[in-house]
N, C-alpha and C positions, 0 to 999 in steps of 0.2 A: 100721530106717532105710529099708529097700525100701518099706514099706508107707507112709511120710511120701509120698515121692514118688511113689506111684500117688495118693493123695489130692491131691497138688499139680496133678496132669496136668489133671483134669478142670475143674479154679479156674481153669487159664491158657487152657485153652481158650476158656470162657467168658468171659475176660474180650478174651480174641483177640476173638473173634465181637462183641463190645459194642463195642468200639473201631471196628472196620471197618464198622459201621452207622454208626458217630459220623461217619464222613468222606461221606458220600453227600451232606453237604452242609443248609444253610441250607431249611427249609421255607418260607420267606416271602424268597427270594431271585430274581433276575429277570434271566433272559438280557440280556447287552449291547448283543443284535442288536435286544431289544423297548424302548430306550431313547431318549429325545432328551436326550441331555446340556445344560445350561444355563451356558452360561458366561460370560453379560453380561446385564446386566438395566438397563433407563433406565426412568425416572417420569419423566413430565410430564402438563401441564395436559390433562385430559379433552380428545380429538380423536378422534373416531373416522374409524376408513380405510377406503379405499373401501371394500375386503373385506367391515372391520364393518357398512359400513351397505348392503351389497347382502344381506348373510346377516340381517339386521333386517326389510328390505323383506318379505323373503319368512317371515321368522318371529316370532314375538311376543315371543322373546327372554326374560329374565327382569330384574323388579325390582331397579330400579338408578337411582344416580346417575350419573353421568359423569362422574366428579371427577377422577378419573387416568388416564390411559393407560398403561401397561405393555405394553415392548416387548422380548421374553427373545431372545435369541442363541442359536439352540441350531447344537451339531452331529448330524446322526442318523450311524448306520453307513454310512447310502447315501449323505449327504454324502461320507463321509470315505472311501469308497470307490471314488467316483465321479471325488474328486481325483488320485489314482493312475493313472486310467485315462485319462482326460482334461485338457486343457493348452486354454490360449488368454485372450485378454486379461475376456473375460467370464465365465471361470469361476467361481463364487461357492464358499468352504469353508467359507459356514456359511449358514442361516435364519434372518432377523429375523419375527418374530410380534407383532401387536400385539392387547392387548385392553383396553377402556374397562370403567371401573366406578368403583365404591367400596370397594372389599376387596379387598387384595392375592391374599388365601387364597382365594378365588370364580373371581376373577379365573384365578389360573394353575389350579386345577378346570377352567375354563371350556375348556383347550387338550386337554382327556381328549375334548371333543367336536368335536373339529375333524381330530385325528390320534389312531389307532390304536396312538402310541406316545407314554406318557406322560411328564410332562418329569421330568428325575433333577438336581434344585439342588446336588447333592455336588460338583458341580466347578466351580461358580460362583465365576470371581475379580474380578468388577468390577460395583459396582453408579455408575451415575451419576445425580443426580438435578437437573431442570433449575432452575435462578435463581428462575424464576418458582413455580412448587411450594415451594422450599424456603420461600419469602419468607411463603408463603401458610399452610403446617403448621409445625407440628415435627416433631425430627426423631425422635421417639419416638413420633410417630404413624406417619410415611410406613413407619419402619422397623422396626416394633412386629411386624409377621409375621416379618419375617427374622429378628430379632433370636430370636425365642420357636423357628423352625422348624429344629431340630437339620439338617435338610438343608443347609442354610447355614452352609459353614464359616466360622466367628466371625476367621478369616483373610483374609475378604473384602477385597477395597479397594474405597471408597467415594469418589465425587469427588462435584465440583457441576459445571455444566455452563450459562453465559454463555445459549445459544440451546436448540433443543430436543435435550434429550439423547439422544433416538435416533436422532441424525444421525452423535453421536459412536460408535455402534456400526455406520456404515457406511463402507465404503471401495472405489476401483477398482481397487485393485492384483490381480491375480490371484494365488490362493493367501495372502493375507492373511486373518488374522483380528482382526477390531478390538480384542475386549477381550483378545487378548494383548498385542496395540499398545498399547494404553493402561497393561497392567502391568508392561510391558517398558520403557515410557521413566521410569517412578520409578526403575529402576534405570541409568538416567545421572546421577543425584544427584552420581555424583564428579566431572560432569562443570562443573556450574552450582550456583546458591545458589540458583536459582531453585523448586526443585523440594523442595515438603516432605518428611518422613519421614510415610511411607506410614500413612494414617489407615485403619483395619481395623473391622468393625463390634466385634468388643469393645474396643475403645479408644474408638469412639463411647459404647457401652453407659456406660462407666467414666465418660465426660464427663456424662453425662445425669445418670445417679447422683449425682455430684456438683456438679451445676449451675456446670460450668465454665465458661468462653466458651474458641471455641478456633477453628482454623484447619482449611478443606479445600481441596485441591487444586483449584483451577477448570480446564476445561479448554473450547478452541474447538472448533468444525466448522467448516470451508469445506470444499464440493463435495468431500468422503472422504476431506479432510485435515484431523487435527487437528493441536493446539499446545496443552501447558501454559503457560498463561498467567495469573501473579496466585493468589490465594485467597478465597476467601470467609469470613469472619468470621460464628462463629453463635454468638447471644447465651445464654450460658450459664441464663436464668432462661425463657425462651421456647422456646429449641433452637432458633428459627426464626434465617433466615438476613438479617443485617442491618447489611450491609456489605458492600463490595471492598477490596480491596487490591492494585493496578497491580503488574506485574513488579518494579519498583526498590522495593515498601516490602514486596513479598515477603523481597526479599536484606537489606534495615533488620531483618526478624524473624530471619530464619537468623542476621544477624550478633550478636546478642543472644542467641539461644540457645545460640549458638557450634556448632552441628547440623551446620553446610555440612561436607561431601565434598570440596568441590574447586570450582575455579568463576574468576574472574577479576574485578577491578578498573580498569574506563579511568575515565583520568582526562587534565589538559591539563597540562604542563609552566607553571608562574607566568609565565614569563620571554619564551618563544617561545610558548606557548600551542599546541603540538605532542603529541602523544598517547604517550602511556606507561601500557603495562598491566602490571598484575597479575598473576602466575598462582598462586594458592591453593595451597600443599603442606598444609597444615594451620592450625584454626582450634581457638582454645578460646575458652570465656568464662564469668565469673565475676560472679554475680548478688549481692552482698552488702545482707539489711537490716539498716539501723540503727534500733533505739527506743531515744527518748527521750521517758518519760514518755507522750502521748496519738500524738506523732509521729510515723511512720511515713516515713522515706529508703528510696533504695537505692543503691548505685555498681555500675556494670556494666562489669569489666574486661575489655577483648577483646585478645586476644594472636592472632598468625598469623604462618607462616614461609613463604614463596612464592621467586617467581624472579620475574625480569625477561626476561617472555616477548615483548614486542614497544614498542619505542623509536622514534618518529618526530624524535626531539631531535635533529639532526647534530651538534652541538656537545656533546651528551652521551657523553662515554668512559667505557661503562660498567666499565671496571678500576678506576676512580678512587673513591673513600669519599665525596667532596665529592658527586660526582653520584648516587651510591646512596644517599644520605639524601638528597637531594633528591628524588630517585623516590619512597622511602619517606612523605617528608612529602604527595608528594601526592594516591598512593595512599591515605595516611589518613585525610588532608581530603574524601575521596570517601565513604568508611565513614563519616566521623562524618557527612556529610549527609546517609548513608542511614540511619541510627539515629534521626537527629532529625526527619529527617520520619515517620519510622512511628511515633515516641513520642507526636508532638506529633498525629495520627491515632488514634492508640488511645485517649490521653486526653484529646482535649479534641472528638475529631466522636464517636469511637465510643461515648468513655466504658466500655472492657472490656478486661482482661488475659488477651492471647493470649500472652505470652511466657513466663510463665511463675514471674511474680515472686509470685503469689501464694502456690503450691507453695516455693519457698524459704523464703519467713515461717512458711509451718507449718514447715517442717524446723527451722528456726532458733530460732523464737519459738512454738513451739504455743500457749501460753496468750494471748499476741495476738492471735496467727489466730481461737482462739474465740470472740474479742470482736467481731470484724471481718468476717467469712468470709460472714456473710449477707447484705450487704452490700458486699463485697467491691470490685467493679466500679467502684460510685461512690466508695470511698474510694480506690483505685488513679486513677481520674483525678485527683484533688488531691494527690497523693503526691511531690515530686519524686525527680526521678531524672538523677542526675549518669553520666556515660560516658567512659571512658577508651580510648583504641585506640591497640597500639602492632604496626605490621605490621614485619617484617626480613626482606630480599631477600639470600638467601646462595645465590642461581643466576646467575647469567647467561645463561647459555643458552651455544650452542654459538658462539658470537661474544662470549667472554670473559671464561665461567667454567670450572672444571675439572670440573662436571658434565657428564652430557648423559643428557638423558630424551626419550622419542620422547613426538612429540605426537598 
């Protein structure tokens, strides 16, 4: 027995000694202090900056088009260190970098010659790309590096961007950083209908795959202030970006998908033509197809339970059932105008289903879908589709119901 464990002594040790090597760490690992973190990324149309074109002047450069411009956000350590130590209305907490080419992958190479600390895409969470770009590629080309470059977590979010998108990664606020700003206001979703659920590049990837048509988050610049506003519509057979969609036929899609968080409905009292809103507790919705034979229906049930968050009506006593279906009725009459206009937009200017009705036919009817699905788009515009919405107001608010919720 004595003699097992003198044999055993000399196995743990060695395996002591093999383990405590194992932790010294990563051979191809890279101090935090040698990094430029990357945490916003805009394309737009080939423009080179001063920058570019005084470092061209003076050197030959390499072979290239100019097709893109690419402008990364980083923050370095000396940024973020710098922030701590210093305060004031101009201070910046991050560096915008822009460089022109043809190749994404060249491109970001191209900043290993500019700074001594190369860029790190692992913490990138926002790429935006502008109108004019999208309209021009697809989006399997623009985004064909990210997609493929494991640096780039597949969690990214993805917008479109009205003007030039690396406006949207500047701002004056001190201690601000824009592309947190930009993935900070998706999550007021519970706030507004306005605001999609966060398109991420594998949800893009997924849409490509499947030659869907589908929806991105559009977003403004004015002078370091943005605004989601509307989405952009991109064509499931091209990818390329081919259409808008205004704030009110944004909330037409969310009410259709039944998606919304939260959000609010004005609308004018028939009578006095005085204002009565909405406020969203919850929304559902139910996409049904019917075949028959070569025919292709659908009905789209929307249900939602809200309060009666603000009354302009003086003659309206909101205790009363008479004047709360009242409200109700006109609340709904608002939803069914915003359904109809983004139905009557999707199939008959855009001719493409972004809500979603095509995904339910396969669920329901696979063997339909197969017959239909490559084509899909154009048969979705001759499809009708009936809509049903019934909203119930069981708040009143602190002036007349027995709830009360802080606003």
């Amino acid at each position: 027995m004595k003699q097992t464990h003198k044999n055993i002594r000399p196995l743990f040790v060695s395996l002591s000694v093999l383990l405590f090597l194992s932790l010294t760490g990563c051979w191809s690992s890279h101090e935090i202090e040698e990094q430029s973190l990357g945490i916003g990324l805009a394309f737009d149309k080939g423009k080179k900056s001063f920058i570019e074109k005084g470092l061209n002047e003076q050197g030959d450069g390499y072979l290239r088009k100019d097709l893109i411009t690419s402008t990364y956000q980083i923050i370095t350590p000396q940024v973020a260190s710098s922030i701590t130590k210093q305060s004031g209305p101009q201070q910046k907490s991050y560096v915008n970098v822009s460089e022109t080419g043809d190749s994404n992958l060249q491109m970001t190479r191209e900043l290993s010659l500019r700074s001594e600390q190369p860029l790190d895409a692992h913490h990138m969470k926002v790429i935006v790309i502008s109108e004019k770009l999208a309209k021009s590629y697809g989006l399997e080309q623009l985004l064909d590096f990210n997609l493929r470059d494991n640096d780039f977590r597949p969690s990214c979010l993805v917008l479109i961007s009205k003007g030039r998108a690396s406006k949207t990664l500047e701002t004056k606020t001190a201690g601000e950083i824009p592309a947190f700003r930009l993935v900070g206001i998706v999550e007021n979703a519970y706030r507004t209908t306005r605001i999609l659920p966060p398109m991420s590049l594998i949800k893009i990837e997924s849409k490509i795959h499947s030659k869907s048509s589908f929806l991105l988050q559009n977003v403004l610049s004015v002078n370091g202030e943005v605004k989601f506003a509307g989405a952009a519509v991109i064509d499931g057979k091209t990818h390329k970006m081919t259409g808008f969609f205004n704030e009110e036929e944004l909330e037409g899609v969310t009410w259709i998908t039944g998606k919304g968080k939260g959000g609010v409905v004005k609308s004018f009292d028939k009578e006095t033509g005085q204002l009565i809103v909405y406020e969203i507790e919850s929304m559902k919705s139910s996409i049904v197809p019917r075949v028959k034979g070569d025919n292709i229906s659908f009905d789209v049930n929307i249900e939602s339970v809200g309060r009666l968050s603000e009354n302009w009506v003086v003659s309206g006593n909101s205790f009363k059932n008479e004047f709360l279906k009242k409200a109700e009725k006109s609340s709904e009459k608002e939803v069914k105008r915003l359904v109809g206009n983004v139905l009557e937009k999707m199939q008959k200017e855009y001719q493409v289903d972004v809500a979603g009705f095509g995904n339910r036919l396969r669920i329901e009817h696979p063997k339909v879908w197969k017959k239909v699905k490559k084509d899909w788009d154009q048969t979705f515009s001759e499809t009708q589709i009936t809509y049903d919405i019934k909203l119930t107001i069981n708040d009143y608010g602190t002036s007349g119901g027995s709830k009360k919720r802080a606003l």
